[in-house]
N, C-alpha and C positions, 0 to 999 in steps of 0.2 A: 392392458397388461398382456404380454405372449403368453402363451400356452404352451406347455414343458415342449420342445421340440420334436418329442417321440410322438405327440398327439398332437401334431399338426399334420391334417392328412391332404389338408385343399393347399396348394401354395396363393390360390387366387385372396382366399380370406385373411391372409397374412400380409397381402398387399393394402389390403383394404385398415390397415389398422392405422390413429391418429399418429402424425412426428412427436408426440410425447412420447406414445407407449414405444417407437422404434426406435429412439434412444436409451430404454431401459437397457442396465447392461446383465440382468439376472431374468431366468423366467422361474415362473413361480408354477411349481406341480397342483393341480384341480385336487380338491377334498375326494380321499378314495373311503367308500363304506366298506372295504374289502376286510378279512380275517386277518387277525394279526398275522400270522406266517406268511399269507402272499402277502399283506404290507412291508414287512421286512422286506424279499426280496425287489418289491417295488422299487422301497427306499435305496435299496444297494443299486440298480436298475439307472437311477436316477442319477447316484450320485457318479456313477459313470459316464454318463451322459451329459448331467448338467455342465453349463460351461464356465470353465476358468481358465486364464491364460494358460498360466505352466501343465495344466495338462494337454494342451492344444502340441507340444514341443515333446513328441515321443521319444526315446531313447533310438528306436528302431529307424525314424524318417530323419536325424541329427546323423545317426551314425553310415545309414547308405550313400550316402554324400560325402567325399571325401573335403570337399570346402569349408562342407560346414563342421567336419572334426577341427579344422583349422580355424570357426570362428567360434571358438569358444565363448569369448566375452561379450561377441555381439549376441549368441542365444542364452546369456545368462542376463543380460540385462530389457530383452525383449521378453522373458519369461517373467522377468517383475515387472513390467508396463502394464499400466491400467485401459483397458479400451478405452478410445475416443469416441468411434460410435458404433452402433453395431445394428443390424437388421438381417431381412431374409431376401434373398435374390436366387435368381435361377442363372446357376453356371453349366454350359453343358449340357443345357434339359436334366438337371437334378435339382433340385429344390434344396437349398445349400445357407447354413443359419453363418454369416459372413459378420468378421468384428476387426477396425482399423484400430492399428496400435498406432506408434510413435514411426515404428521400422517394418511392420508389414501388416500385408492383408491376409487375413487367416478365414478361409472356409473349412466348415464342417458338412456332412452333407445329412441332410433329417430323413429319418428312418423311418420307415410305417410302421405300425402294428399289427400282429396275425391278432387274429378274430379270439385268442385268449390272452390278447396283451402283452405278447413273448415278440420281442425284435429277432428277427430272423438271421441265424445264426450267418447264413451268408449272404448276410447283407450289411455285417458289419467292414468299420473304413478306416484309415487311418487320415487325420487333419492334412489339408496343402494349405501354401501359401506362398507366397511372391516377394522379395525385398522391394522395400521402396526404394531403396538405393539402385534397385535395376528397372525401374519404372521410370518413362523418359515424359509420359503425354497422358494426360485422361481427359476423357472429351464424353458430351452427353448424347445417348445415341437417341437417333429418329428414323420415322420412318415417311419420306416425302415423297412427292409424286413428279414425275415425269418433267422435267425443268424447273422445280420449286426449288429456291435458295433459300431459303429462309423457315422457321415454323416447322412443321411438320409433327407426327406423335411422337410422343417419348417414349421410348422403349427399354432405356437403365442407363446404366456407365460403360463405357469400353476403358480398360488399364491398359496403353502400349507399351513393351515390356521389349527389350534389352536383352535377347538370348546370344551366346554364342557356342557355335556348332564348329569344333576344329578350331582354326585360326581365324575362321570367318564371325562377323558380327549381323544380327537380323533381329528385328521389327517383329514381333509379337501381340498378337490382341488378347484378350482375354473380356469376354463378355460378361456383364455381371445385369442380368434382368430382370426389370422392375417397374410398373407400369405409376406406382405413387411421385407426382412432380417433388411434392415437398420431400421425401422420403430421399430422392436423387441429389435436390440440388445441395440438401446437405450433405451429399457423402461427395459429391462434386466438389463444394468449397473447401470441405478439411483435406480430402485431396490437394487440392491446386496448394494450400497450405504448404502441407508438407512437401511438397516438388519445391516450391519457393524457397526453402532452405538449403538446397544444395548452391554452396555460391559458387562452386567452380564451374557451373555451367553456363555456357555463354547466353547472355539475352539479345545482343546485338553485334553481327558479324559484317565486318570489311569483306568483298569478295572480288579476287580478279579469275576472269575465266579466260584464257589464250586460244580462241578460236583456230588458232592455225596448228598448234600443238597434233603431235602423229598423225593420227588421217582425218583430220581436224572434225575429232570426234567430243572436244571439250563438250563444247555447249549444252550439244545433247542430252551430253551424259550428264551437264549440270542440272538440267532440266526437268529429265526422266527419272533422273534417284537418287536425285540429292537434295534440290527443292523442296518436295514433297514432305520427306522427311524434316528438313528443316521448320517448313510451317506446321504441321503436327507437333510440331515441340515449341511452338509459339516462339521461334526466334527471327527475330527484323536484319532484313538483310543487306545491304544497298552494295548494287553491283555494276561492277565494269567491265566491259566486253574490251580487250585491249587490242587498239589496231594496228602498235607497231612495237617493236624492241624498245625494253627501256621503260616504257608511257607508267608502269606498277610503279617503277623505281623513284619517277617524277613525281605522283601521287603521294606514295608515302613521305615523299621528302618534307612535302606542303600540309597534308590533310591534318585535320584533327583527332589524332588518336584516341584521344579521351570518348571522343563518343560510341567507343568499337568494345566489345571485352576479348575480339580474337581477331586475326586476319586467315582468311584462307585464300587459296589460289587453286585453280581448275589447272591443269597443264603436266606437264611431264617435269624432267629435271633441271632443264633449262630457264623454265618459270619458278620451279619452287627457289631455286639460287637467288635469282633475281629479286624476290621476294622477301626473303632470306636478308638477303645484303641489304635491302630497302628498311628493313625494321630495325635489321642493327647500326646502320648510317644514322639514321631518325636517332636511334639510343643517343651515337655517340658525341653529333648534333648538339642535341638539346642540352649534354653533359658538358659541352665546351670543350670534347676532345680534339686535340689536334692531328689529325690524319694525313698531315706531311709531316710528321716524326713520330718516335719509337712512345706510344701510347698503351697505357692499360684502357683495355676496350669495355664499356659497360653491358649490363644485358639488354635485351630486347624487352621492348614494355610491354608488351601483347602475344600470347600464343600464338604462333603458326599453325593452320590445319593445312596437309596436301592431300588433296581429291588426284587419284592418280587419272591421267588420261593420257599419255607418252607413250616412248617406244618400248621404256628401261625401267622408268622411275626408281632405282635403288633408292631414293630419299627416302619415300614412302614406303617401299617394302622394308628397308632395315629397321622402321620404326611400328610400320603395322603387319610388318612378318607376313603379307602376301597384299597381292595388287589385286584389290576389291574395292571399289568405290563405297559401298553400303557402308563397310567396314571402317572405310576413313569418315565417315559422315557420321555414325553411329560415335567413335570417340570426341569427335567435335561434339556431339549431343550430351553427350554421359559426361563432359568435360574432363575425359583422363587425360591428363598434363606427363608428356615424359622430358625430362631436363637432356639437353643434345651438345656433346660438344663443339665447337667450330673453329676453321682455319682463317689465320689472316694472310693472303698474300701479299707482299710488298716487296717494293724492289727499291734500292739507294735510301731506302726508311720511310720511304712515300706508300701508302694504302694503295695498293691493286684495288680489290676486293676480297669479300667473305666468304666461304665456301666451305662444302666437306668434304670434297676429295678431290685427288686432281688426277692428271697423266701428264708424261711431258714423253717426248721419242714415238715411239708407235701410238698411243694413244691419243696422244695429241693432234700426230702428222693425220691419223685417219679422220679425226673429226673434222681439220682442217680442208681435206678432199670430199670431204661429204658435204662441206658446207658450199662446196663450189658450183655443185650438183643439187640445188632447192629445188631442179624443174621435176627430179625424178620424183617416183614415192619411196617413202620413207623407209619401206623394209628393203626395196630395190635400191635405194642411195646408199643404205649404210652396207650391204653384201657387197656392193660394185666397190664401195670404199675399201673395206678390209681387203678384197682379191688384190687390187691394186697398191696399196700401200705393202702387203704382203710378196706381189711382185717386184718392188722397188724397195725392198727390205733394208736397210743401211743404218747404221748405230749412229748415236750422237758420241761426239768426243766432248765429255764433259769431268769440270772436277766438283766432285758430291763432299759438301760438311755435314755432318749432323749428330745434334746432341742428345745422347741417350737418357733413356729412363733409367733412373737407377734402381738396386731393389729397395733402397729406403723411401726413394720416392711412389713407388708400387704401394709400397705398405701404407702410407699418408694417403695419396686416391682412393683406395680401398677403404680405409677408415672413415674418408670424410665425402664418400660417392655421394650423397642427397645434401650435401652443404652449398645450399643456391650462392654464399654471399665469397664465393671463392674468385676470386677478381686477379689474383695477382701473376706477374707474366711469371717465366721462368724465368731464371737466371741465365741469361745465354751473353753476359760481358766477358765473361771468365774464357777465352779461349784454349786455355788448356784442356778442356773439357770438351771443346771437340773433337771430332774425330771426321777425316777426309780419306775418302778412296776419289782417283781420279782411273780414266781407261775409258774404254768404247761400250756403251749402253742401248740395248734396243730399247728399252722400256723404263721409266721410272716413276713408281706410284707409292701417292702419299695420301692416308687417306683415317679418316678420323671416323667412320660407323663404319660400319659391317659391309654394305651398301650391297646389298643381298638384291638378285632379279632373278627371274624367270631364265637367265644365260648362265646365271648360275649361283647355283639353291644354296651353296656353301659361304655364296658371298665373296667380292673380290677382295676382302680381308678378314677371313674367317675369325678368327681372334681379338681381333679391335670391337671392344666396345662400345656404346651411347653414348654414355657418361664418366668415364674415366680416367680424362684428362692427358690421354696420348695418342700417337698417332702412328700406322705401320707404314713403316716405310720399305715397299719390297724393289728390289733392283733385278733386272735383268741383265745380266753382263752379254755381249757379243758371242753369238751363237751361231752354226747352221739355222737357215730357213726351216729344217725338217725339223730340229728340235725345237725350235723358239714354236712351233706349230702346235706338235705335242703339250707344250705347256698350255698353248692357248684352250687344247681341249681338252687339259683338266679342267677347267674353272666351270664346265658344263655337266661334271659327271663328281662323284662323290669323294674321290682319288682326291690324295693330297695335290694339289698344284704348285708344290713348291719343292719337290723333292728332287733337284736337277743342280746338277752341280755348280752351274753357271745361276742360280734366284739365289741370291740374298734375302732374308729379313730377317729385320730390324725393331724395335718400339725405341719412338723418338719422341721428342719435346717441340724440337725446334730442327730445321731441314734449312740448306742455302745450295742451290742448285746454278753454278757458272758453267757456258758453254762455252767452250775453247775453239774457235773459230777457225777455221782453215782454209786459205786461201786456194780459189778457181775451183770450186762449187759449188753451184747454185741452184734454185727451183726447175730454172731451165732445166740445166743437164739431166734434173733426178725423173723429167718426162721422156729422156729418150729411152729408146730397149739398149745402150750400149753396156757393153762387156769391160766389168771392173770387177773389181774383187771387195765384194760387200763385207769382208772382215776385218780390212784395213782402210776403208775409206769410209768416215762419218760423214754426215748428212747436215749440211750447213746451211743456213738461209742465205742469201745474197744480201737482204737487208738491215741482219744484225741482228732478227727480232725472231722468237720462235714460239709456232703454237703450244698451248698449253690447251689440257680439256680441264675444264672446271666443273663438276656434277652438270653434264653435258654443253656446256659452252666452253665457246670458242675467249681465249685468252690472247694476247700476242705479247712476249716479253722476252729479254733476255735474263739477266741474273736477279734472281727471285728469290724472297725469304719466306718459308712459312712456317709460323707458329702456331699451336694447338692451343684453347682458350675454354677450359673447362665448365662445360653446361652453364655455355653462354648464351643459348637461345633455350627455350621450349616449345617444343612441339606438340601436334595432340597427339596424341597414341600412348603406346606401353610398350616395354620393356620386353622385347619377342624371346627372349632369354629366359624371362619370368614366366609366360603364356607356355613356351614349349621346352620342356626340360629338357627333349629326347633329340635336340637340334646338335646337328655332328660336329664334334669338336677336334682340333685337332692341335699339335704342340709345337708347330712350326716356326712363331712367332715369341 
């Protein structure tokens, strides 16, 4: 049996006691011969001290926490939980009387006595503890010698814990030390227990890593910080190192997804599309959809996680609110699920592909000059692109439909934003309902996330949502090279970027993008320096087909439809909306 906690002065002899007596969950105070008046205050003494749940959950450590004002009924239901088991361990080098509930680990830290049995006023503490729910790993620590794999002394538990610092996510130990074996492995097993009921965490991950991805830094980085992570959280991983375009896409067409509970991919924007497209083909596959005509698209079976390693990544920053590898590894770990919605391109009612954003006109034309240029690096290819497509500046002559949102359909998204089983297309037979500008375009961007990067923090679609179910569609009408420049570098600085009289936007459903061809110019001409007047003469392919950027891939099409398809995939991550309240908004859209 323990010994009231205030009269435990050795922590060594409290190690030493049987796995019975360290599953008592009450300590029982030693016969005092003392005068009834110090008995009294004994008693009062004790009963402060002794332990019971709800007094472990102070008023003062609930209310400094502004999260936990917000979890009310998770600490009203942890405050009636019965310990599972309880004992003493050394956190910290403090000798610390530790009890697992259902939903945390709750230390006290034990108190010594001055030489007249009075606890010393300043050494009084208020209880910590840890949510299980932010607890990713617990593993039994040792202490081995110099190339030993195996065996070694037991030394207690390590808890790895799930903090996050800003918008960043990180890896936490927490020591809890304790030299009794049996004493461990039982707080070991109801540990691993309780981890084992979180089911949205993945046990077994698909992985593709694109070794050539920006400055073909994937691997590494999968290796260095993401791995690690992964096997501390005991998840089986089977991976492929992919050697050419396409090879993820093939994969998932064939594999067995049933044996995965997620896919992730190493890579920039390029790869996570690919990827992307790859699970939702698979969906619509196996669903018997037919993807040469006008199809309701099913979901994706499997999470996506994106490990950023690219130039840009907007996939991953609009979903994990900044480009942190840790950060994306850590939501695949913790399994947060954010529902994403996605584009289908199609052209004459045949499946392009899937995507979340595109460009078509200068966005397009530069990726396409970038792609022609693999030999250079990567921040050198895409700088020498923009100078040059900026120098041979020239609009498309195109005619743009597209079907708005309406405010009744606003209010239906909004009401039913977490409704996974929303499948159905829009209505877009109705042609009176849409609406065509035709005229000369430098730019035209259609794009369903935020798609937020480091070029710019506000996002090239500040206003568009995850999960929403629309998509902005912003127009650049034909402009001076000086202002079409201007606008570009808003999207770098916190200024509206769209406050120019020539940007349009829009929030649309559904978009149909026809390019009006014009005869005697071609790719040729648009490489020479010749002198023409870039406000009247669009920019035409010779062969009919024109690039498009698709969350950084290269597309080649002429008239193209894309429809928005409401939190058709999931992603891991969270809602950077919800993470950061203080993210700038603006009313442009």
């Amino acid at each position: 049996m323990f010994e009231s906690p205030r009269r435990c002065g050795n922590i060594l002899n409290a190690w030493s006691e049987s796995l019975e007596e360290l599953q008592e969950t009450q300590p029982v105070s030693p016969v005092s011969t003392d005068n009834p008046g110090k008995k009294r205050k004994k008693k009062k003494r004790e009963q402060q001290r002794s332990f019971s749940v709800p007094q472990l959950f102070t008023a003062a450590s609930v209310a400094s926490d502004p999260e936990e004002r917000n979890r009310g009924d998770t600490d009203q239901r942890a405050e009636t939980e019965e310990p599972i088991v309880r004992g003493i361990f050394q956190i910290e080098k403090r000798s610390c009387d530790v009890v697992l509930t259902a939903t945390r680990v709750i230390w006290t830290q034990i108190q010594p006595e001055t030489p007249t049995g009075d606890i010393k006023a300043s050494e009084t503490n208020q209880d910590e503890y840890v949510e299980l729910k932010d607890i990713f790993a617990v593993k039994l620590k040792r202490r081995r010698s110099v190339g030993q794999q195996t065996g070694g002394t037991l030394l207690g538990i390590t808890l790895f814990q799930c903090v996050r610092k800003g918008k960043k996510l990180k890896d936490h130990a927490i020591h809890l030390s304790n030299l009794s074996v049996d004493h461990c492995e039982v707080w070991f097993k109801h540990l691993k227990d309780l981890l084992n009921g979180f089911r949205n965490r993945p046990k077994s991950l698909k992985v593709f890593v694109n070794p050539n991805s920006h400055k073909k830094e994937a691997h590494q980085i999968y290796k260095e910080q993401v791995e690690p992570l992964f096997k501390l959280a005991d998840i089986k991983t089977d991976i492929t190192i992919t050697e050419n375009k396409g090879q993820a896409l093939s994969i998932l067409k064939e594999c067995k997804l049933d044996e995965y509970d997620g896919v992730v991919c190493v890579g920039g924007d390029g790869t996570a599309s690919e990827v992307a497209y790859g699970l939702l083909l698979r969906a619509q596959m196996d669903a018997g959809r037919d993807t040469d005509s006008i199809f309701t698209p099913v979901r994706a079976p499997l999470p996506l996680g994106i490990i950023p390693a690219g130039s840009t990544d907007v996939v991953a920053c609009s979903v994990h609110g900044i480009r942190h590898p840790v950060t994306a590894a850590m939501h695949i770990i913790m399994g947060h699920l954010q529902s994403v919605d996605v584009c289908t391109f199609s052209s004459h009612s045949r499946l392009l592909r899937f995507g979340f954003s595109a460009m078509f006109g200068f966005g397009g034309r530069t990726l396409a000059l970038a792609e022609k240029h693999r030999w250079m690096p990567s921040n050198q290819r895409r700088e020498f692109a923009v100078i040059k497509t900026l120098a041979n500046l020239k609009p498309e002559d195109c005619e743009l439909s597209f079907l708005p949102l309406t405010q009744s359909q606003k209010v239906t998204e909004g009401k039913s934003r977490n409704d996974s089983t929303k499948d159905s297309p829009p209505n877009t037979d109705d042609e009176e309902e849409w609406q065509k500008i035709k005229g000369l375009f430098l730019n035209i961007s259609i794009m369903a996330i935020p798609c937020l990067c480091s070029m710019a923090p506000r996002g090239l679609a500040p206003n568009t949502r995850l999960d929403n179910g629309s998509m902005a569609l912003i127009v650049v009408r034909n402009t001076s090279r000086a202002d079409f420049i201007k606008h570009l570098k808003r999207y770098g600085s916190l200024k509206n970027q769209f406050s120019f009289s020539f940007v349009e936007t829009y929030t649309v459903q559904a978009v149909k993008v026809r390019p009006r061809p014009w005869s005697g110019w071609g790719d040729d001409t648009l490489e020479e320096n010749v002198e023409i007047d870039s406000k009247n003469t669009p920019m035409i392919s010779s062969e009919g087909s024109y690039p498009w950027n698709i969350d950084g891939d290269l597309m080649e099409a002429s008239e193209v439809c894309i429809r928005v398809h409401p939190q058709l995939i999931t992603l891991f991550g969270v809602n950077t909306e919800e993470v950061d309240e203080s993210t700038v908004k603006c009313s442009c859209i």
